[in-house]
FIBA-97752 format. One record per residue (C-alpha): residue number from 1; x, y, z. Coordinates in nm, 3 decimals. Layout:
REM residues N
+------+---------+---------+---------+
! resi !      c1 !      c2 !      c3 !
+------+---------+---------+---------+
!  NUM !       X !       Y !       Z !
...
+------+---------+---------+---------+
//
This chain:
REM residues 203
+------+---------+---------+---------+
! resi !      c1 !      c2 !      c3 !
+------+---------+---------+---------+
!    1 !  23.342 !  -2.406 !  28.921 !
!    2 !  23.552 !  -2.228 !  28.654 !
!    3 !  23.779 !  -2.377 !  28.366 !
!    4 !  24.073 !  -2.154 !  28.287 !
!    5 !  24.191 !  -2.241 !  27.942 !
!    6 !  24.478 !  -1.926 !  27.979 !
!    7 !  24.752 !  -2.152 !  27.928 !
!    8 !  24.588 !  -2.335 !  27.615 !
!    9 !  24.547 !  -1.971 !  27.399 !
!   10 !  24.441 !  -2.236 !  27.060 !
!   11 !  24.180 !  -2.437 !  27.328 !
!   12 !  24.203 !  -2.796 !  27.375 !
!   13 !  24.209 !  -3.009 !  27.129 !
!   14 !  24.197 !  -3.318 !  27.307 !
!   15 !  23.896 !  -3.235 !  27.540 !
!   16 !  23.861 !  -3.165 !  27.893 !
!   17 !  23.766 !  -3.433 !  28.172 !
!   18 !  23.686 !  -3.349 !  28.514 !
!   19 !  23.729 !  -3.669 !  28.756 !
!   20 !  23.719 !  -3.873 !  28.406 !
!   21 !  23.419 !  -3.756 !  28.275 !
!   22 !  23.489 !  -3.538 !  27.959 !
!   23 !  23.284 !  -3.232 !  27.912 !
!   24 !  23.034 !  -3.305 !  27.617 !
!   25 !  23.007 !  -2.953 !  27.525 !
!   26 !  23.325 !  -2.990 !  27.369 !
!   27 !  23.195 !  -3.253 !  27.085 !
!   28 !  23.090 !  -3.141 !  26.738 !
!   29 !  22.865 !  -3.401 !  26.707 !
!   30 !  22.540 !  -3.576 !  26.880 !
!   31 !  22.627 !  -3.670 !  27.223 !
!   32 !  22.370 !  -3.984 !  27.300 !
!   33 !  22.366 !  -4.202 !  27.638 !
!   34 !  22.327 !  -4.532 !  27.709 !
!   35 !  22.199 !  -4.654 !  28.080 !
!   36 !  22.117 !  -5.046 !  28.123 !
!   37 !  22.143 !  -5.036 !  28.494 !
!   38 !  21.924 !  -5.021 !  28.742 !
!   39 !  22.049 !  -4.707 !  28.889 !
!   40 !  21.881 !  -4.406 !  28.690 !
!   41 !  22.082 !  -4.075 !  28.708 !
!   42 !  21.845 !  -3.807 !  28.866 !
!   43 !  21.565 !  -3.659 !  28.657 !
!   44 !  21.625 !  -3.928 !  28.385 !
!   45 !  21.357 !  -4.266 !  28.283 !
!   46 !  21.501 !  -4.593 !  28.265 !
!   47 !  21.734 !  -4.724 !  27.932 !
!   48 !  21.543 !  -4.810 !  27.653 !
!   49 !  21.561 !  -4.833 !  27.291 !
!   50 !  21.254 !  -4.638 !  27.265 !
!   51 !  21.403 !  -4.342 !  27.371 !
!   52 !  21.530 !  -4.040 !  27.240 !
!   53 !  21.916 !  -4.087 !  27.328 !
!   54 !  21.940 !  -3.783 !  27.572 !
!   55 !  22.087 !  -3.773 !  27.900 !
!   56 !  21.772 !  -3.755 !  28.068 !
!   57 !  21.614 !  -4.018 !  27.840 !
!   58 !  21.885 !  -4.286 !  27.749 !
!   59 !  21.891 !  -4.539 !  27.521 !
!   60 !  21.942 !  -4.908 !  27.692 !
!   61 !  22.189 !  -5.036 !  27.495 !
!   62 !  22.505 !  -4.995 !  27.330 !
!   63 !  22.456 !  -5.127 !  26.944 !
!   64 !  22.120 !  -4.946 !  26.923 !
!   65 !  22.343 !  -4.601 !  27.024 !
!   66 !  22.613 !  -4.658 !  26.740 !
!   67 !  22.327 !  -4.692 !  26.457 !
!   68 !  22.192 !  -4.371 !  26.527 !
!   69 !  22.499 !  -4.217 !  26.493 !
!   70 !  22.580 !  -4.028 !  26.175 !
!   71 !  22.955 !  -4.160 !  26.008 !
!   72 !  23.239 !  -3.875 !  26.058 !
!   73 !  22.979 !  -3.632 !  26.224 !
!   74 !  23.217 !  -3.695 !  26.556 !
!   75 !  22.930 !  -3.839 !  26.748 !
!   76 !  22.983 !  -3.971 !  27.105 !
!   77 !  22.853 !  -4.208 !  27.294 !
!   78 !  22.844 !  -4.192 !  27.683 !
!   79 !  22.758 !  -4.511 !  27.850 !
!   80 !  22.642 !  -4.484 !  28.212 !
!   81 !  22.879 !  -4.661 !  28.528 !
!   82 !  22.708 !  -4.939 !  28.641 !
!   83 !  22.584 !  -5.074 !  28.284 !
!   84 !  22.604 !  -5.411 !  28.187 !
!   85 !  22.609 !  -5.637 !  27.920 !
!   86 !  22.609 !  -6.023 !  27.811 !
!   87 !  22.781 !  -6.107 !  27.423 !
!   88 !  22.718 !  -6.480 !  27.320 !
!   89 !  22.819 !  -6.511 !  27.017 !
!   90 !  23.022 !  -6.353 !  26.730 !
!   91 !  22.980 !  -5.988 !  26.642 !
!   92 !  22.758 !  -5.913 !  26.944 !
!   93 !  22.810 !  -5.529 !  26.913 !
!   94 !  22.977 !  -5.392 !  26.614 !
!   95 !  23.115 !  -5.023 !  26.634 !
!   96 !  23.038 !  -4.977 !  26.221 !
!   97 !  22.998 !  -4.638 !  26.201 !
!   98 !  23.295 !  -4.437 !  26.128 !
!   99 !  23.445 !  -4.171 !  26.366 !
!  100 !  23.225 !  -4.256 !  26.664 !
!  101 !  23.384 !  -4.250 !  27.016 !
!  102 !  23.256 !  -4.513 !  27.291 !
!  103 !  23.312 !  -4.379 !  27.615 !
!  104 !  23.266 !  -4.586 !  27.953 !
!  105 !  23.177 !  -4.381 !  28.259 !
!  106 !  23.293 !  -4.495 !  28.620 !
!  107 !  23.554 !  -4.612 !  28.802 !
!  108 !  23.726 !  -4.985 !  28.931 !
!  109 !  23.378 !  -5.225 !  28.888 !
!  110 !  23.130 !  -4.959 !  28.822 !
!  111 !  23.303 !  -4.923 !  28.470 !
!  112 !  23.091 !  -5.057 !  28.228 !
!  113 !  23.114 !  -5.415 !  28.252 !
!  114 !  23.107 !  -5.644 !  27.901 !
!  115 !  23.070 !  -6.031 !  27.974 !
!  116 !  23.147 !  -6.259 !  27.658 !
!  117 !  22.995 !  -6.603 !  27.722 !
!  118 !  22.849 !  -6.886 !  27.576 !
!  119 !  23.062 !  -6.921 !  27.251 !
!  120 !  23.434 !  -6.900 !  27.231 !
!  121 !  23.388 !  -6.736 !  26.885 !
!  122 !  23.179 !  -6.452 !  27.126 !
!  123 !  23.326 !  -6.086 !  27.010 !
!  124 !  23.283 !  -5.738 !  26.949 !
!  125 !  23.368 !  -5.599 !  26.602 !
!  126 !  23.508 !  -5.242 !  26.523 !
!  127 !  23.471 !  -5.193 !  26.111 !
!  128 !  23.470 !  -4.865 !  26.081 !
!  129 !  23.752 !  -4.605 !  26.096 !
!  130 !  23.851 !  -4.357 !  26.362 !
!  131 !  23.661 !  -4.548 !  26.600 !
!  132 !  23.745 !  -4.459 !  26.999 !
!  133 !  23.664 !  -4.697 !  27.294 !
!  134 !  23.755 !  -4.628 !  27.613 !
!  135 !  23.696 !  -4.726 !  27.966 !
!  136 !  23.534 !  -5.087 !  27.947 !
!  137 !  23.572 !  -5.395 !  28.165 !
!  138 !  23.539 !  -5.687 !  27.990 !
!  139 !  23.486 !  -6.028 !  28.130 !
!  140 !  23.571 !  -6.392 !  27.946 !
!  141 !  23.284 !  -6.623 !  28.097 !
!  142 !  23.365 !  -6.896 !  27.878 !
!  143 !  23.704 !  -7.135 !  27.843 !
!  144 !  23.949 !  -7.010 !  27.538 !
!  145 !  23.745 !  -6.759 !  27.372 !
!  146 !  23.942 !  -6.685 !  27.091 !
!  147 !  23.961 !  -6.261 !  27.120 !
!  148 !  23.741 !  -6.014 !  27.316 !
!  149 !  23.778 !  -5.757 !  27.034 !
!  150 !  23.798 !  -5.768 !  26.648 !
!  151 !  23.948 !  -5.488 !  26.462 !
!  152 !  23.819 !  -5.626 !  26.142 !
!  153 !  23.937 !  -5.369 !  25.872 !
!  154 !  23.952 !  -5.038 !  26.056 !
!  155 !  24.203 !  -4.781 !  26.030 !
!  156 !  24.292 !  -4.535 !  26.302 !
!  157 !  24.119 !  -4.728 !  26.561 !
!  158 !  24.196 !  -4.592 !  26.947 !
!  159 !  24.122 !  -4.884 !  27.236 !
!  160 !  24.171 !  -4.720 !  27.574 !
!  161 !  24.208 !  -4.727 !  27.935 !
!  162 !  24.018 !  -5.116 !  27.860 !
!  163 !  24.057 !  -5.359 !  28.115 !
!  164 !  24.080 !  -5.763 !  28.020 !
!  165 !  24.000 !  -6.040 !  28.274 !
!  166 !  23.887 !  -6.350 !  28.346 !
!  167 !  23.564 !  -6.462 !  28.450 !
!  168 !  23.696 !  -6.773 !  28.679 !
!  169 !  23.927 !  -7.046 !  28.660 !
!  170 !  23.967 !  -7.152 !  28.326 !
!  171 !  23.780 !  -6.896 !  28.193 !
!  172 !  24.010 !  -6.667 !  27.956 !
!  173 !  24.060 !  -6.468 !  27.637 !
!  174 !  24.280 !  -6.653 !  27.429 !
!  175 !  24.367 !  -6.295 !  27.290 !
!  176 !  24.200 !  -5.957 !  27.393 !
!  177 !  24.232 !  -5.767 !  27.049 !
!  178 !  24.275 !  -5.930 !  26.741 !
!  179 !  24.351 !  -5.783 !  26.414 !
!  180 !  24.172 !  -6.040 !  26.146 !
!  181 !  24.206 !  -5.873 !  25.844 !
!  182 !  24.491 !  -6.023 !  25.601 !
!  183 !  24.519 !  -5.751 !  25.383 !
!  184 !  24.818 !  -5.495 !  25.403 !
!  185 !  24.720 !  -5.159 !  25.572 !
!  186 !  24.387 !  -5.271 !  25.671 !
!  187 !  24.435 !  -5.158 !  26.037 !
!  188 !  24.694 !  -4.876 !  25.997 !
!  189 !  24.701 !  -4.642 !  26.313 !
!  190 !  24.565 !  -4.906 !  26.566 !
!  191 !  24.660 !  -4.745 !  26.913 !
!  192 !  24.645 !  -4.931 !  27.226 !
!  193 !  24.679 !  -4.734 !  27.512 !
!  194 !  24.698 !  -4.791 !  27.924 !
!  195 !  24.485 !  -5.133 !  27.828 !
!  196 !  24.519 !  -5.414 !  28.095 !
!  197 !  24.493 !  -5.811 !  28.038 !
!  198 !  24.493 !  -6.032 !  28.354 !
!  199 !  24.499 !  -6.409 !  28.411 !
!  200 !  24.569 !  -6.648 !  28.653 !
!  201 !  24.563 !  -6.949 !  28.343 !
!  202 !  24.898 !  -7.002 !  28.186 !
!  203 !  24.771 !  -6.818 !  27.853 !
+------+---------+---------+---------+
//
């Protein structure tokens, strides 16, 4: 296959995807995987912590990726279709590493696949700037959990193509992205984009 960039003389800026899956090539920084499932890609060992990070050697799960990134470097993480997760209580992953894009792989329910449970205060926290997530399912497994996401005090944050649902009956995000911090400008350039939140519950 060949990519003709003719039309785009300066390149492109925003990256190139083919059938979703952006080409890592064009990333500055470290490109590290993360692959909890059960399904291995070919050539690759199973997820785990232990591991180098690489493609064919993945690290197993998401938090462990974002603290070996390197702030502003314009790392990316790549997390596998098929992976799966289970966040019980508050601050269960925390993107704190600035300018690090999270980037779900697969389609419908192979997308990565978040389940909050347990507590209602069960979240995931972005604290650093310029922070990208994209292409998650998340699941509320637990009555009136307050948010799925925190944007605690993060500017320039990106949350996209992020899918928000229900677990069962009665089993709902009270809200799917909060914005906690009180203080003015805290959260400048928040972008929410092609995100969906579904429920059944009169919430």
């Amino acid at each position: 296959m060949s990519i003709q960039l003719k039309d785009h003389p300066l390149g492109a800026a925003a990256g190139i995807s083919i059938r979703g899956v952006p080409l890592t090539g064009m990333y500055p920084g470290q490109v590290y995987w993360v692959n909890g499932s059960s399904v291995v890609m070919p050539g690759s060992v199973a997820g785990s912590d232990s591991n180098t990070g690489s493609y064919e050697a993945p690290f197993a799960t998401i938090d462990y990726a974002i603290g070996q990134c390197t702030a502003n470097r314009g790392d990316v993480i790549m997390v596998a279709p098929g992976y799966t997760q289970t966040v019980s209580a508050a601050a269960g992953i925390v993107a704190d590493v600035a300018g690090v894009a999270i980037i779900g792989l697969g389609r419908g329910s192979l997308r990565p696949t978040i389940t909050l449970d347990t507590a209602t205060t069960a979240d995931i926290d972005i604290s650093a700037d310029n922070v990208m997530l994209s292409n998650f399912l998340f699941v509320a497994d637990l009555d009136a959990i307050v948010h799925c996401i925190d944007v605690v005090s993060a500017k320039n944050v990106v949350i996209h193509a992020c899918e928000f649902k229900e677990g069962g009956a009665d089993k709902v995000f009270i809200d799917a992205i909060d914005v906690s911090s009180t203080t003015d400008n805290d959260s400048d350039g928040l972008v929410v984009l092609d995100c969906i939140a579904t429920s059944v519950d009169d919430r």
